[in-house]
LOZAPA-217964 format. One record per residue (C-alpha): residue in one letter; x, y, z; residue number from 1. Coordinates in steps of 0.1 Angstrom, whole numbers, plus 5000, padded with zeros to 4 digits. Last residue first. Example, Ala and Ser with C-alpha at 12.3 -4.5 7.8 and 13.67 -1.06 7.14 Angstrom:
! residues 2
site code:S	px:5137	py:4989	pz:5071	pos:2
site code:A	px:5123	py:4955	pz:5078	pos:1
***
This chain:
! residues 134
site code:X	px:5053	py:4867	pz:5299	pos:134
site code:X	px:5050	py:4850	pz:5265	pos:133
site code:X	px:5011	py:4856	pz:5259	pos:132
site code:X	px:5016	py:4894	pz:5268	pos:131
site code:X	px:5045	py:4897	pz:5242	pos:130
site code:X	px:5018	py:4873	pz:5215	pos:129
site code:X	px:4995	py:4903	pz:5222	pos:128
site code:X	px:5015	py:4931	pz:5217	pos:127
site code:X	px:5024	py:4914	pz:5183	pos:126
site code:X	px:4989	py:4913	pz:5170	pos:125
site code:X	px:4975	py:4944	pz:5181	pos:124
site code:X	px:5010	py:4961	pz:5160	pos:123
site code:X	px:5000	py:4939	pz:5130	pos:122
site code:X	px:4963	py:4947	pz:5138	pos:121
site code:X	px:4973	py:4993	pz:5137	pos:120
site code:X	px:4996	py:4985	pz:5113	pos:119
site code:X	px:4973	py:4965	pz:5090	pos:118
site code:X	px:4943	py:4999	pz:5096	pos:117
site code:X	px:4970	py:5025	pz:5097	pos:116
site code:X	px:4985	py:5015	pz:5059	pos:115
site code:X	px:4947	py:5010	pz:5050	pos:114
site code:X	px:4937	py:5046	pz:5063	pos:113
site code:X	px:4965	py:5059	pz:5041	pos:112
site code:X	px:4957	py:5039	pz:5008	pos:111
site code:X	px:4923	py:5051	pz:5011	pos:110
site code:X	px:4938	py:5088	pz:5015	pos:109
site code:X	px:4960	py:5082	pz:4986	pos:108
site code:X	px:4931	py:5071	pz:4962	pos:107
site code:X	px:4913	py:5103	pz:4975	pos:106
site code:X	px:4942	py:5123	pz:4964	pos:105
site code:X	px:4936	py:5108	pz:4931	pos:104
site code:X	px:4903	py:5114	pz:4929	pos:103
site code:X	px:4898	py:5145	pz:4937	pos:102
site code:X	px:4869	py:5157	pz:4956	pos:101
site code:X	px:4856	py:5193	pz:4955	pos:100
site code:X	px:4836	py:5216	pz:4976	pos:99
site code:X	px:4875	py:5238	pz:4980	pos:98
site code:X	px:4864	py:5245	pz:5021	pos:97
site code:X	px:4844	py:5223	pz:5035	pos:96
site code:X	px:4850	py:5192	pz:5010	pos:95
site code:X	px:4886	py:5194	pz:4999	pos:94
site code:X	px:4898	py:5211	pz:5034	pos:93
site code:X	px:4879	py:5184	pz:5054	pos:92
site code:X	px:4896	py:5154	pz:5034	pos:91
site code:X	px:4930	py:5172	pz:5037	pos:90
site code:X	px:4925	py:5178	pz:5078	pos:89
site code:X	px:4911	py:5140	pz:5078	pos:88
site code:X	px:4940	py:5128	pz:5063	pos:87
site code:X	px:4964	py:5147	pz:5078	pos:86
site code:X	px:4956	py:5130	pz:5112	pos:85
site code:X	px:4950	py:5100	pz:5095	pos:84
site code:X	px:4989	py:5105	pz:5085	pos:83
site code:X	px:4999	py:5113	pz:5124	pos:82
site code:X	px:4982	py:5079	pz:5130	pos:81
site code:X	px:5001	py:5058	pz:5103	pos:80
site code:X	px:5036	py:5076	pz:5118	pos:79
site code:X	px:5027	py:5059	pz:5152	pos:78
site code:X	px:5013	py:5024	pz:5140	pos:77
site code:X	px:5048	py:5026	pz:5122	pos:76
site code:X	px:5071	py:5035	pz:5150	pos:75
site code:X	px:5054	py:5009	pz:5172	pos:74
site code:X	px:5057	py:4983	pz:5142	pos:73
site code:X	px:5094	py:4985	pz:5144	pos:72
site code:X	px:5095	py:4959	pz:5176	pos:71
site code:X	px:5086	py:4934	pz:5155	pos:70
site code:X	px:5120	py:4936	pz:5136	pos:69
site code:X	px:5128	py:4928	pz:5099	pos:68
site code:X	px:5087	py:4927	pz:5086	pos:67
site code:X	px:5087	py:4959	pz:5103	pos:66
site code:X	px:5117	py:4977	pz:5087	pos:65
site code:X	px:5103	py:4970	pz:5056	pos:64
site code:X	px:5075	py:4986	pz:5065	pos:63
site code:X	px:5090	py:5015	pz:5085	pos:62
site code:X	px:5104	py:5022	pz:5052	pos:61
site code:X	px:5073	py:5020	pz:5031	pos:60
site code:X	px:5055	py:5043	pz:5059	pos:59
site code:X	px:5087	py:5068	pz:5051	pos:58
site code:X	px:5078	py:5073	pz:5016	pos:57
site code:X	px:5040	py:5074	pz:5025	pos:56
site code:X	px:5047	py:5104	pz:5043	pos:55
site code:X	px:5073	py:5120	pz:5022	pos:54
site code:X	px:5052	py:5115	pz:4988	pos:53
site code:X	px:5021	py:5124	pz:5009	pos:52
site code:X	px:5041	py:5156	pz:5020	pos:51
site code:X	px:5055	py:5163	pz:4981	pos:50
site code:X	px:5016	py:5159	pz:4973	pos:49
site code:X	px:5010	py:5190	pz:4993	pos:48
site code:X	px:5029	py:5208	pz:4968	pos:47
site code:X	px:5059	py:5225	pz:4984	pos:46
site code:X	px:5057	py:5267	pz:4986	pos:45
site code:X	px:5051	py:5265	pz:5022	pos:44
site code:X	px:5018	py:5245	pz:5019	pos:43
site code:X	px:5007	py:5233	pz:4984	pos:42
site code:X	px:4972	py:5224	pz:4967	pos:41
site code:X	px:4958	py:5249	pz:4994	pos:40
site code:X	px:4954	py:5279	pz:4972	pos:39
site code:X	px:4935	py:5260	pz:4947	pos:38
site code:X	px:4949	py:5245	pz:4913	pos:37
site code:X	px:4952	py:5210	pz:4926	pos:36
site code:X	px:4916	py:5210	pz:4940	pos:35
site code:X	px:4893	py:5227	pz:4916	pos:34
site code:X	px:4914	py:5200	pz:4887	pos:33
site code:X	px:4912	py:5173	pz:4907	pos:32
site code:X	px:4874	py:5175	pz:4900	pos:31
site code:X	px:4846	py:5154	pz:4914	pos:30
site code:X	px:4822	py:5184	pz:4927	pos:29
site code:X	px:4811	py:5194	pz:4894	pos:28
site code:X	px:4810	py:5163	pz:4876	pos:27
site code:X	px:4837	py:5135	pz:4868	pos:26
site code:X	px:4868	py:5151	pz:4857	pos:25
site code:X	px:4896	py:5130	pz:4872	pos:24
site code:X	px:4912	py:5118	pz:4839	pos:23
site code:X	px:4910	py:5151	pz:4820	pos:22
site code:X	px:4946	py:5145	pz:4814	pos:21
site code:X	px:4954	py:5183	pz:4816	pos:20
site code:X	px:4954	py:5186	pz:4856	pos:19
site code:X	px:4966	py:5152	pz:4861	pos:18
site code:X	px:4996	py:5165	pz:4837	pos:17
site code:X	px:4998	py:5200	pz:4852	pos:16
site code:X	px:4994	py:5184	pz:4888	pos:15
site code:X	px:5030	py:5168	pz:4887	pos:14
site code:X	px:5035	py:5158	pz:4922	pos:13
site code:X	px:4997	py:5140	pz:4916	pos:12
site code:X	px:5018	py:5113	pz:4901	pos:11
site code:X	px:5044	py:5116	pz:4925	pos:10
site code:X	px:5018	py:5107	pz:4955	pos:9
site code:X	px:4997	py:5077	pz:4933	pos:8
site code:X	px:5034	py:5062	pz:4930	pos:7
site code:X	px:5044	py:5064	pz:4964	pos:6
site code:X	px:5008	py:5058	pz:4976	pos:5
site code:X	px:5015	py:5022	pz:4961	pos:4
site code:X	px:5045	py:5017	pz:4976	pos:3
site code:X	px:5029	py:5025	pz:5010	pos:2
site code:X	px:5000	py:5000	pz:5000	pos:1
***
């Protein structure tokens, strides 16, 4: 999923291609185009697709890391809930304040809350099994 919200993350990096693909026009309130030309399309003069790039960047290394060392799923139930965080200030933004959805971004956001929801059992999983050996 991480690697996956890599890929959907550097796509939208390049918003005059989504932008001009036409891809994501569905109606008046489905458009990536309202959403990656508005003001909040980047914060501090980086595209707010350069943070998902970051943020999903680093949940693919905490991956990894995971499937190497149990006790790395800590780190990555932790970094999964500072991205729902984000989440649900990005999903707000697009429908309080812009009235659009894109679909792209929306296709990262899933991929977010399933990168919390198998670190969140993976992490449930292992605490458990440390409980059942003491």
């Amino acid at each position: 999923m991480a690697a996956a919200g890599v890929v959907v993350s550097a796509y939208l990096m390049d918003s005059e291609q989504v932008v001009s693909s036409g891809f994501c026009e569905v109606g008046s309130r489905i458009t990536c185009v309202d959403v990656l030309l508005s003001p909040y399309a980047s914060f501090m003069g980086i595209p707010t697709a350069g943070y998902g790039l970051a943020w999903f960047a680093i949940a693919l290394t905490l991956s990894i890391l995971s499937t190497r060392s149990e006790k790395m799923r800590k780190p990555l139930l932790a970094w999964s809930i500072l991205g729902l965080l984000g989440i649900a200030a990005l999903v707000y933004v697009e429908l309080a304040i812009i009235n659009a959805l894109c679909l792209f971004c929306t296709a990262a956001h899933i991929l977010g809350v399933g990168i919390f929801s198998t670190s969140y059992i993976a992490y449930v999983s292992w605490h458990e099994s440390l409980e059942q050996d003491s």
